[in-house]
C-alpha positions, 0 to 999 in steps of 0.5 A: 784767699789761702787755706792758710788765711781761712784757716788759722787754727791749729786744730781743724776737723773736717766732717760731713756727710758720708760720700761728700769727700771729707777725705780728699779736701782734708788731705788737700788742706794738710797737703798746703799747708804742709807745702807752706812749711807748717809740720803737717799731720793728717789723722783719720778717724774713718772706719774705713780709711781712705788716706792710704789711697788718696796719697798712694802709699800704705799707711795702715797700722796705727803709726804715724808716718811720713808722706813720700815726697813731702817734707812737712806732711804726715799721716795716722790711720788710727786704728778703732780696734786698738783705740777700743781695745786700749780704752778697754783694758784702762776701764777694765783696771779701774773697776778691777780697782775699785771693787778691790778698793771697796772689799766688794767680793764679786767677779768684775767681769760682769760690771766690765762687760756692762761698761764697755759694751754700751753703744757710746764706747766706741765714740769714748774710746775715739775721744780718748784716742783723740786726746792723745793725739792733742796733747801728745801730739800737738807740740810736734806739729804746727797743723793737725788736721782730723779727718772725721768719719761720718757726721753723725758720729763725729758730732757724737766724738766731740760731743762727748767733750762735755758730756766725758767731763760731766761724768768724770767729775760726777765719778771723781766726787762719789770716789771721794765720798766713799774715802772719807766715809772710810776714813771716819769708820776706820780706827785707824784714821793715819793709816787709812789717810795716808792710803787714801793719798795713794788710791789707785782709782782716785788717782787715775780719774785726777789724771784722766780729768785733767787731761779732759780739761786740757783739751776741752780748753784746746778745742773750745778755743777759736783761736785753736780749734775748728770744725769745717763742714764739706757738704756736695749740692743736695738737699739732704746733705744741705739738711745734714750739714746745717743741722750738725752746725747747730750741734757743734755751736752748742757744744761750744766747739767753734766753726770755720765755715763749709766747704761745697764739694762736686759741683757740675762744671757747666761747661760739661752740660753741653756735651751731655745730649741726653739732658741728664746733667741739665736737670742735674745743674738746675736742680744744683743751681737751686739748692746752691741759692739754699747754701747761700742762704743757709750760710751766707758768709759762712762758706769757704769756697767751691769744688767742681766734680772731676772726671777721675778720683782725686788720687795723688799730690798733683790731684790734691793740688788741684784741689786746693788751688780751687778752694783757694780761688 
């Protein structure tokens, strides 16, 4: 069955364990289905990026940029620092704004030390960035395929779906209170109304809010949207995988299924004299009967380990050639 057959949303991201290669098989999906004539891009959310070396060319920057050699294929390497910097200085004016709004005559710098140095603001600035990149670059790509950093912190990023929308309406709601208690305090009820209507803070929660609904509607839809988890024949990653699944159906963002990574060819055994990699396959052939069980028709195909790294368009083919079979 083809990638594009197993994978029909326009949304996918790929995410797992550290170390399992979520890199290497979301640059063979977008690398096929570029290859298949669908605009392709690739947009890593790695602290540290791989894509640049996998595709052999630099990539770094933060910009979108075309794959040497593939019409259809592109790739962003987005750059935390800057998204963290960018969200930074949007919340920075919002509370600038409401504590000039709300005649408060305090140093902001305080409350906006407190706000953006939270152990979360990183994942909300990597949702915010994610945003963009849905509704401002979806309508230019057939495919978008978010290459995750580690799960953990993925799940957190879409998590953060639910929970960004909460505290937005939460936030919008005591804005609106205030105002109309300004409102019904005020001797002047026209002039402090017609201000109201062009609140600044009021005004940038709205867009924000809006922007959130547009993309939570985007990645809870099946049709859209889903997350494809890469774990390698461990027990650990196995646990990892089947636990963050769990996370993500709570948090209504639909998945693909899994995708098994750095299987030991057996044919490799026998030229092994030290026995080394005849335990190792034993051992994997029991935690694959542990994947099977786990997520039965849930797994989208099998990898083996090659003797090189995965590097360039031909190692990339090969790969998917595999996950097709």
């Amino acid at each position: 069955m083809s990638i594009e057959e197993k994978l029909k949303s326009k949304y996918i991201f790929v995410g797992g364990k550290g170390g399992v290669g979520k890199t290497v098989i979301a640059s063979a999906i977008a690398l096929r289905f570029a290859e298949q004539n669908k605009k392709t891009l690739i947009a890593s959310f790695n602290p540290v990026h791989s894509l640049s070396t996998v595709f052999q060319q630099d990539l770094s920057g933060g910009k979108i940029k075309q794959i040497n050699g593939i019409n259809n294929l592109y790739a962003l390497e987005v750059e935390i620092d800057d998204a963290v910097e960018k969200y930074k200085e949007q919340i920075s004016n919002l509370l600038r704004e409401f504590l000039k709004w709300a005649e408060i005559p305090v140093d902001p710098k305080p409350f906006i030390d407190i706000a953006t140095t939270n152990p979360a603001f990183q994942e909300a600035a990597s949702f915010d960035k994610m945003m963009d990149i849905i509704l401002l670059e979806g309508e230019n790509y057939d495919k978008i395929v978010f290459d995750t950093a580690a799960v953990a912190n993925a799940i957190r990023l879409i998590g953060l779906s639910k929970i960004y929308g909460l505290w937005l309406s939460r936030v919008i709601k005591s804005r609106e209170e205030t105002l109309s208690l300004r409102k019904q305090l005020s001797w002047r009820k026209d002039k402090v109304e017609e201000e109201i209507k062009k609140d600044p803070v009021l005004l940038n929660l709205l867009n924000l809010y809006n922007k959130y609904n547009k993309v939570r509607t985007i990645i809870t839809d099946a049709s859209k949207t889903s997350f494809v988890f890469v774990t390698i024949p461990t027990v650990l990653s196995i646990s990892v995988v089947k636990r963050f699944m769990e996370m993500v159906k709570s948090y209504e963002i639909p998945s693909s299924g899994v995708i098994v990574n750095m299987l030991i060819p057996e044919e490799e055994v026998n030229k092994d004299q030290t026995g080394f990699l005849k335990s190792k396959l034993d051992e994997q052939k029991i935690n694959l009967e542990l994947i099977s069980k786990y997520f039965k028709d849930q797994i989208l195909g099998y990898i083996h380990l090659r003797p090189n790294d995965v590097i360039g368009l031909n190692d990339l083919r090969e790969v998917v050639n595999e996950l097709e079979k």
